[in-house]
N, C-alpha and C positions, 0 to 999 in steps of 0.2 A: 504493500500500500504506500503511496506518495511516491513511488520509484521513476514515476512519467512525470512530474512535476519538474516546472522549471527551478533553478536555483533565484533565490532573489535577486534583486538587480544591484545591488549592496554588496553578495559574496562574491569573491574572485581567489577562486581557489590556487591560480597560480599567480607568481609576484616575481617580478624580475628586479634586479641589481646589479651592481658594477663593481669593477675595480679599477675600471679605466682612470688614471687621474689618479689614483687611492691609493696602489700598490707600488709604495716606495722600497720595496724589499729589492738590498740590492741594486739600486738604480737612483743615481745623483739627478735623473733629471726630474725627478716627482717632487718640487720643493713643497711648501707648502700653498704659496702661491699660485702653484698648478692647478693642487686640490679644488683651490675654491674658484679659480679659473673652470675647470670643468664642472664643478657641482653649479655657478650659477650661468654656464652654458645649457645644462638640464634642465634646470627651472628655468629657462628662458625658455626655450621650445617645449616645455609640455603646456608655459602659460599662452605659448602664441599656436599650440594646436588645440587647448580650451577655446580658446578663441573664437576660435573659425567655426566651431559646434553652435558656439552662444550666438553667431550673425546667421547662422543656418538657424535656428530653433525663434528665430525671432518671426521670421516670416512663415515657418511651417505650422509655430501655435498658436492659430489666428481664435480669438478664446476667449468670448463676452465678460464683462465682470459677475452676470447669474452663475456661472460655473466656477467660483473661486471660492475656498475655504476661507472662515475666519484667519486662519492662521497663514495662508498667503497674502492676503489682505495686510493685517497686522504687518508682515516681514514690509511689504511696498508704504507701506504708508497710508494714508486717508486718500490725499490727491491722486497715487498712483492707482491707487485700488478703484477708484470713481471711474478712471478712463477706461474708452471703449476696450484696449486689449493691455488687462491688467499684468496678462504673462508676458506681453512682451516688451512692458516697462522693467519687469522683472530680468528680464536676460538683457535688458539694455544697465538696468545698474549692475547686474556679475558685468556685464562690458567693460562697464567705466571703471570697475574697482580691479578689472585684472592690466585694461592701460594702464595705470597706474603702476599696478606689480611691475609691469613691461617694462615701464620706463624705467622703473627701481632697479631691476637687476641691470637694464644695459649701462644705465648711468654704473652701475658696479663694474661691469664686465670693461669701460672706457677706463676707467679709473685704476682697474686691477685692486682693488681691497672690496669688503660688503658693506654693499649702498645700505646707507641710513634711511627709516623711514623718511620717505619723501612729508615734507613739510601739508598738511592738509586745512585748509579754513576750515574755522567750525561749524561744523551743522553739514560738511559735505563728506560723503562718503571715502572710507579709507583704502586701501589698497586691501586686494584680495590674496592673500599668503597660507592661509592656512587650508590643506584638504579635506579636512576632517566638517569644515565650517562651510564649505562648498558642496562639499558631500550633501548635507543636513539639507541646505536649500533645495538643492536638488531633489531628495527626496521628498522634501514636503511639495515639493509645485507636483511628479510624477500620483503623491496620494490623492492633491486637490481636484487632478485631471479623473484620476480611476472613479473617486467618488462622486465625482457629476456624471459619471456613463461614460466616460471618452477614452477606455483605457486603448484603444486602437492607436489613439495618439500617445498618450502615453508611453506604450510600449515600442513607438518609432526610435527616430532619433536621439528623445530624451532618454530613453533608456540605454542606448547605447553609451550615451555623454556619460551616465550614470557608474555602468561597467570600464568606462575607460578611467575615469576618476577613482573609481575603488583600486583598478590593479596597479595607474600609473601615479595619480594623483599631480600636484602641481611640482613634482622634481622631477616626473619621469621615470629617472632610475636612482634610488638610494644607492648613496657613495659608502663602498665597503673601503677601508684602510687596511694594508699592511704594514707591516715592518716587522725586522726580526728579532727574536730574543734579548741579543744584546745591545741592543740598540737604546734598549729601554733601561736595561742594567748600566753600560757606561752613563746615562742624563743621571738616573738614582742616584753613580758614584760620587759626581760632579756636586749633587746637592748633597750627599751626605760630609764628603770635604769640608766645601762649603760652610755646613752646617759646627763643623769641629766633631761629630761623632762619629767619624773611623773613613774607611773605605770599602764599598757596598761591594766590591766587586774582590774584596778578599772573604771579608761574609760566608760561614758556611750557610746553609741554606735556613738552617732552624733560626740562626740570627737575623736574617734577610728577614722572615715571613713574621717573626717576634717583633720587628722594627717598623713593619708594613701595614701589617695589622693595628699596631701603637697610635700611627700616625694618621690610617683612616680612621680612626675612632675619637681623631681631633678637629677641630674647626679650624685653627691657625696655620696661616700659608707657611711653606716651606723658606720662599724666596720673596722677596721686598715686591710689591705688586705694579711700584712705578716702573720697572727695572726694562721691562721690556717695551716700553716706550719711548724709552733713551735713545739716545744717537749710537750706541757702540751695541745696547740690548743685552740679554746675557753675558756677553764677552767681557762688561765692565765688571762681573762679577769674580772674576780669577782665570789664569790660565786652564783651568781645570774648564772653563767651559768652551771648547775646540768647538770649530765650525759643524764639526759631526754633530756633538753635543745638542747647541743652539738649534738646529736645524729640528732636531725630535723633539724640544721643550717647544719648537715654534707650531709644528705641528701639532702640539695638544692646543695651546691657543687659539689656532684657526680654528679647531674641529669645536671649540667654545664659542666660536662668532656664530656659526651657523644652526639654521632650523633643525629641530629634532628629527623631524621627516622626509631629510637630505640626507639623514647619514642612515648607513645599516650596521656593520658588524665592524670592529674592529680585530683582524686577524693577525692572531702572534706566528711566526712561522720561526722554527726551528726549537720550537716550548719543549720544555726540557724538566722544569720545575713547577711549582704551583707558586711558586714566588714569583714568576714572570706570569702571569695572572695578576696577581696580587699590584703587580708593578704598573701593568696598566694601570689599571682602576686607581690605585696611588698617582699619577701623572696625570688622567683625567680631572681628578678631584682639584689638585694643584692650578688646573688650567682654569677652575671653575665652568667645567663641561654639566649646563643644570641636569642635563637628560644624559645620564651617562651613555654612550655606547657598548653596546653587550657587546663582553669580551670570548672572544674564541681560540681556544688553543688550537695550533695546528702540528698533529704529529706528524712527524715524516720520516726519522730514519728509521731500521728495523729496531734499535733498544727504545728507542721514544715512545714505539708502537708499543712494546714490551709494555714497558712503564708507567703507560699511560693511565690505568685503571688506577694504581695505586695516588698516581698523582690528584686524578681527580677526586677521590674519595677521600683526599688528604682535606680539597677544598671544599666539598659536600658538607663535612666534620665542622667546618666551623659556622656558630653558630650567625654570626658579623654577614661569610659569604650567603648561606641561605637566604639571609632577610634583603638580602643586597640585587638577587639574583630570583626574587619571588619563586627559589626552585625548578625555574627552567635552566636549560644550557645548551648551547650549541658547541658540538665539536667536529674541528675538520680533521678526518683522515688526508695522509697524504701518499698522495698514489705513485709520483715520478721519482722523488727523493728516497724513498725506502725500496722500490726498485733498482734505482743505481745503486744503492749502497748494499744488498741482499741478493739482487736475482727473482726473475718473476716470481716462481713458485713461493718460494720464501716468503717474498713481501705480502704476494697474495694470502697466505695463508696466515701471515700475522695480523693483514688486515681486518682478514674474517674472525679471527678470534679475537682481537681488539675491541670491534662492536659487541660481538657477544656479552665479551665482561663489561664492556662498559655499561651498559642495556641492564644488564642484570646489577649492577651498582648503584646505577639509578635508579632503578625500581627500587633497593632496597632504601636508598636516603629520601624516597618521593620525589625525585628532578622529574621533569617532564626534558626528556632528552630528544633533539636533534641532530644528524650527522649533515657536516657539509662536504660532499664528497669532490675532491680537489682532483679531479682527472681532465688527462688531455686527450685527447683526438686521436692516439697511439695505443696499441697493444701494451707499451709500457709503461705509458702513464695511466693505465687503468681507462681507457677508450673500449666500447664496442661499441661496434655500428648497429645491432639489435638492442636499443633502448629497451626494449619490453623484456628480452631476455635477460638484461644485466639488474632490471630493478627485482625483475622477477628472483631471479639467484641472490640475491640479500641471507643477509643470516636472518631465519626467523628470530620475530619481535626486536628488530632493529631498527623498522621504518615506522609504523602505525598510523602512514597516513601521512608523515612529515620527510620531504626529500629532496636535501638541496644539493645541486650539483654545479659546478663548473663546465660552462660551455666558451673554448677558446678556439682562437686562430682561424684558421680554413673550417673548421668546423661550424660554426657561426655564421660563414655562408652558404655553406651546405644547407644547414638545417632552418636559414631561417630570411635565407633572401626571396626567397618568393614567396608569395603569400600562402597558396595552396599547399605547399611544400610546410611553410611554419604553421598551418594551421593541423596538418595529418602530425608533425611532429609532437604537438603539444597534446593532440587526440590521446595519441599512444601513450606519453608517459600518463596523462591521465590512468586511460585504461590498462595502464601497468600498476599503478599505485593501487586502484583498485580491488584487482586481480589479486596484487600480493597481500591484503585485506583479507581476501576470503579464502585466498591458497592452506591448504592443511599442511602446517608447520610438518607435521607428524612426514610427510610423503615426499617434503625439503631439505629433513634433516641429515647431517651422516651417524652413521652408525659407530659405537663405541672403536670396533678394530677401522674402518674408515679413519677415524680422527688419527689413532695411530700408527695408521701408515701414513697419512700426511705429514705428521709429526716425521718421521723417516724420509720419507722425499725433500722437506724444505731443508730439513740442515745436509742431507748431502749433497744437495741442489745451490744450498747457499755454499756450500766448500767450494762444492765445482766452479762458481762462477767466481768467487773470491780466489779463488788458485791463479785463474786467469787475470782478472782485472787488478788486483791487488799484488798478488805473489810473482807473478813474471815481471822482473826489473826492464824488460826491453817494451810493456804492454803499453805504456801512454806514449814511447817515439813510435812504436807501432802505430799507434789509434791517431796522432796527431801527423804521421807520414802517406798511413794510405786513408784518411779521409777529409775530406774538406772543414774538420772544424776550425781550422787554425782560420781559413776565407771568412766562415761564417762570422767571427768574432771581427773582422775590419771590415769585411762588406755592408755591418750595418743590417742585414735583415733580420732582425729581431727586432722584439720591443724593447729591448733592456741589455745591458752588457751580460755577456754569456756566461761571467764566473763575476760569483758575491764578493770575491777576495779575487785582485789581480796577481798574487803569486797562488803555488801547490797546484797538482794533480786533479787526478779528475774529481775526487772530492769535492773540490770546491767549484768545477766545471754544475751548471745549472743544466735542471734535465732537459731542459728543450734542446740545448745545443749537441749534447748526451745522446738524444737519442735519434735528434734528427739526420747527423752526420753519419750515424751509421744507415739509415735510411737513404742518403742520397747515396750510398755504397750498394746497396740494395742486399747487403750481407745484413740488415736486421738484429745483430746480435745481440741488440739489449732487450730482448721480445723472447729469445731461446735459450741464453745461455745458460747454462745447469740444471734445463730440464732433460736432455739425452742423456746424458750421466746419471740424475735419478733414477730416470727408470729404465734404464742399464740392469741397473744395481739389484734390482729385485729378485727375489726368489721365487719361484714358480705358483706357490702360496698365496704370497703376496701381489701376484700379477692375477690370478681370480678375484683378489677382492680389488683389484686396480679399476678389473672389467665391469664389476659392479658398482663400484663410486662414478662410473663414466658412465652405466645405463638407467640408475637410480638419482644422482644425487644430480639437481640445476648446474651446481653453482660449480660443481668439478667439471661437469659437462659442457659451463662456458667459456673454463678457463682452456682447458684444453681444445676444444674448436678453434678459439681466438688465435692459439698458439701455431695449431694446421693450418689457419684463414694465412698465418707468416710465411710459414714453408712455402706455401704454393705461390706468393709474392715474392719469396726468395732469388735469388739467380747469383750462383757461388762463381760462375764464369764469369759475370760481369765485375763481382767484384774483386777477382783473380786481375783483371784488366789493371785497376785501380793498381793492386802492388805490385803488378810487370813494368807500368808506366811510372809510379810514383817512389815507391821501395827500391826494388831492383838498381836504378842507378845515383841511389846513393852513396855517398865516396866515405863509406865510414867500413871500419873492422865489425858494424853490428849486423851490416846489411847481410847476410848469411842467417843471422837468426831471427830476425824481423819478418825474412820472407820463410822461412821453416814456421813462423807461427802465424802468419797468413796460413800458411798450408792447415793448422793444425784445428784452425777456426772453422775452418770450411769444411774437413774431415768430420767435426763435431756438429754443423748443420746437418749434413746425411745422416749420421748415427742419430740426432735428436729427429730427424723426416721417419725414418725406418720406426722407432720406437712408437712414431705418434700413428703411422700407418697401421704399424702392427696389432696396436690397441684398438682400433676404430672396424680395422678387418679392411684397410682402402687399400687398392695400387697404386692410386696419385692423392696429393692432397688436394681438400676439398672436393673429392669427387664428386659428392651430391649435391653440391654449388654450380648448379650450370651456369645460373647468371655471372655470379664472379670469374669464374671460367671463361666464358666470353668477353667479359670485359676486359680481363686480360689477354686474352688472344689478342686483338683490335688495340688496346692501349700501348700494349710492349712494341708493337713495331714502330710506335714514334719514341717511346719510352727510352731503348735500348741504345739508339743513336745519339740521346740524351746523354746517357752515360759515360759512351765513346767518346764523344767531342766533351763533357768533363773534366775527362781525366788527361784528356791530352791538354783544357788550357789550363788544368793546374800544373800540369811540368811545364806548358812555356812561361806559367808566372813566379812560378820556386826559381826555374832556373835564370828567369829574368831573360828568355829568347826572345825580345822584342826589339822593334829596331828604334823607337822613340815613345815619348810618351804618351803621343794618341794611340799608339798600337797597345798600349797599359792598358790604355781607356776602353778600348775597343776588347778585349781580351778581358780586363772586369764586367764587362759591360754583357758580354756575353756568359760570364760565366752565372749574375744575376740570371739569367734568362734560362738558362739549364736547369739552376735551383728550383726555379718557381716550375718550369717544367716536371722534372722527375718528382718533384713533393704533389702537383697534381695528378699526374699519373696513379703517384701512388694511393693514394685519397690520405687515409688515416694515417699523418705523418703528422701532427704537429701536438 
């Protein structure tokens, strides 16, 4: 019963955000003044497409003053409500109160700082800023129409304008913020100096969270409140306060100018402790942010993922965070980080038991818990192209209905540049959220010896691929000789510099560039490595109940599809090309064993194809994929020639074979052109 009924025109069950502008993780150029550059870009265009609704709805609701509620009445006034078309005095003042807004934010956006209420005489209407208050209007003129008979109108236009103001309201897209752990630790240091009580970043953690705690539970600022009005700003405050510093203290500030309904989450990446939790909310407070920003940790390496449980239930325990936190919380997994640093299987399988406990944690302190699932467009960042399958494969009672995810890069056009395309896509996760509502856990779950041969495949899956990336000393001249990350990081095509720290390894290499330079290899290897090894390893035993976690269990049966979906995109010849042209005539005493372990990667892609064939019962991968089959047929023969001409203008740009510097330019210029090629060829790269 009710199940054919429409939703109101009020609920919008899905809600979109950003981090465009927001996500300074890593990246000098998101100052803070970007921020609020791009947050009062967004309220600028969601109030100039309110707009155009209100000069539409003026002339579609041609609508007697007999047909008007007391209470619309009331809202227009006496005068307004006397005239012949009371509604559309109505949409003519939302007009004039959101010109105003208009003007408000451009005059900001001219200025670069947040426009001050625009000066208004009295007795004349103020600027329209709030959604929640636009909202209201709106639904009272949508009841006044129903209840004189006219829900036909009603239910036109107005109610569109209605559904678009609930999901987008007047910012468009709430500005989520990043930045990372320490980021926030070095600002603490600075004021704890500062302050004469010690340094925050010698602090073990029980002192941190005892000091953190102490000082939310006080009203007196930390720092002089003039200070950042000053001509020099924090910096007159001691050498302890560096440009880095300054920069994160300036950022809670802004995030204090702005409406409540402009920001969403602010996202810790690289959370480690419950005291970087703590740390936000302490910097928030400092900034005088009235509406805090719910703080979300984001875990990402495999001990993070480990750790996580205890961490949060460290901050569940106190009584300060509950009442702080009315018992909700969002946490983000993180899908790319704890792959490069683990190995799929691995990461994967810490992720699924991460949620579990966490799930089960929450319930136990009463949180009402949501996960923000931090995936990219790749097999290794936690990408599939089967949206319904991947919500569907969730650990039972992890979702209940709440499910946010990360949609980045080429992805983003995929799924949401045409309109019938983004409206089948938002269908699906609908109808997946659903779905996994009413799915019987019981028929989702693994089985007690299932869990523990997972447990068996992730840690020697994680050896295997830690043997490789970590334990071979020739592995990062390898990875930085025959693939193109060293281009990507000066060519510029990314959003952000490709490593958080400009010295170390691949560590500190960020996974997009990680993953994608193996991708433009078309060797894949951060998608496969130490899954052939795993299940190598098995014992005859142990490979019947392989076969049954593969016929029974979602969430093992998508991990490994996704895996096969790599194989059959694979092509170990093409990237053989890559170390004949790029390896091989290097003038070094390593080149001997750089190209032995090209060889040894590629050995290891067939041994991981065979394994995943063997388990499926296929002779090629993906065989029951005819469409993706075809696509690749058809793709590869512009694809492959992509790769060729590659690899050849990366030796003429190493070795500098050009005869001037337009021939530089032409030869970069082309090599942009091949990226963007092979990364669409191959869809799911970013």
């Amino acid at each position: 019963p009710g199940i054919e009924k429409p939703l109101p025109p009020d609920v919008a069950p899905l809600k979109f955000s950003s981090w465009m502008g927001g996500d300074r993780d890593g990246n000098p150029n998101v100052t803070p003044s970007v921020t609020l550059q791009v947050s009062l870009e967004s309220r600028l265009a969601a109030s100039q497409l309110v707009l155009g609704q209100l000069k539409e709805l003026q002339t579609e609701v041609s609508v007697g003053p007999a047909k008007s509620t007391p209470a619309l009445d009331a809202y227009v006034g006496e005068e307004r409500a006397a005239s012949p078309q009371p509604y559309t005095e109505l949409f003519k003042m939302l007009e004039q109160r959101l010109n105003l807004s208009i003007a408000m934010l451009s005059e900001g956006l001219e200025l670069s700082k947040l426009p001050s209420q625009l000066s208004v005489p009295e007795g004349e209407l103020p600027p329209l800023v709030s959604s929640a208050e636009l909202l209201d209007v709106l639904l009272m003129t949508h009841e006044s129409l129903t209840s004189a008979g006219l829900s036909s109108i009603a239910d036109g236009r107005l109610k569109d304008l209605i559904r678009q103001v609930s999901c987008f309201g007047l910012c468009l897209l709430p500005l989520d913020v990043r930045q990372e752990s320490t980021r926030h630790a070095e600002a603490l240091d600075a004021i704890t100096r500062y302050l004469g009580v010690g340094s925050y970043m010698q602090w073990d953690e029980e002192t941190r969270i005892s000091w953190l705690t102490k000082e939310l539970n006080e009203k007196r600022p930390l720092l002089p409140r003039d200070v950042a009005q000053s001509v020099e700003g924090y910096a007159a405050l001691g050498d302890m306060f560096d440009p880095t510093v300054c920069d994160t203290i300036e950022t809670f500030d802004m995030i204090a100018t702005m409406p409540e309904e402009a920001l969403g989450a602010y996202v810790i990446s690289m959370s480690q402790a419950a005291s970087d939790v703590l740390a936000v909310r302490l910097l928030q407070e400092e900034a005088g942010v009235r509406n805090p920003m719910r703080v979300v940790p984001l875990f990402e390496t495999l001990d993070d993922l480990v750790n996580s449980t205890d961490i949060m239930r460290s901050l569940w325990s106190m009584p300060w965070y509950q009442g702080d936190t009315n018992k909700t919380q969002e946490v983000m997994i993180g899908y790319s980080d704890s792959a490069k640093d683990a190995g799929r299987v691995a990461a994967a399988w810490a992720q699924y038991q991460t949620q579990e406990l966490l799930a089960a944690a929450a319930q136990e302190h009463g949180v009402t818990l949501t996960f923000f699932h931090g995936k990219g467009g790749t097999v290794s960042r936690g990408g599939d192209p089967s949206t319904f399958r991947a919500i569907a494969a969730q650990p039972p009672g992890t979702v209940g209905g709440r499910f946010r995810i990360t949609e980045q890069g080429e992805i983003i056009t995929q799924n949401y540049a045409h309109p019938a395309i983004a409206e089948r896509h938002l269908d699906v996760f609908t109808a997946a959220l659903l779905h996994e509502r009413f799915f019987d856990p019981a028929q989702r779950s693994p089985t007690p010896a299932m869990r523990q041969l997972m447990d068996v495949m992730s840690e020697s899956s994680c050896a295997a691929y830690r043997d490789v990336v970590r334990g071979q000393p020739n592995f990062v001249p390898y990875f930085r000789s025959a693939t193109p990350e060293l281009e990507l990081a000066a060519l510029n095509v990314g959003s952000r510099p490709a490593k958080r720290r400009p010295t170390g390894g691949v560590e500190t290499l960020r996974a997009i560039p990680w993953v994608f330079a193996w991708t433009q290899t078309r060797l894949n290897l951060t998608a496969w490595l130490g899954v052939g090894s795993a299940l190598q390893q098995l014992e005859p035993g142990q490979k019947d109940t392989l076969k049954a976690m593969y016929g029974s269990w979602p969430w093992f049966q998508a991990l490994v599809d996704l895996v096969d979906m790599i194989m059959a995109k694979s092509e170990p010849e093409i990237a053989a090309n890559y170390d004949q042209q790029l390896v091989a005539p290097l003038d070094s005493p390593e080149t001997p064993e750089l190209m032995a372990l090209g060889d040894r990667l590629r050995d290891e892609l067939s041994t991981t194809q065979d394994a995943l064939l063997d388990l499926r019962n296929f002779t090629k991968p993906q065989q029951h994929n005819d469409v993706l089959l075809r696509g690749l047929k058809v793709r590869n023969a512009y694809v492959d020639p992509l790769n060729v001409m590659q690899a050849e203008i990366l030796k003429r740009l190493r070795t500098e074979s050009f005869a001037s510097d337009e021939e530089q330019k032409v030869l970069e210029d082309a090599l942009k052109i091949t990226i963007n090629g092979i990364a669409n060829g191959q869809k799911n790269t970013g």
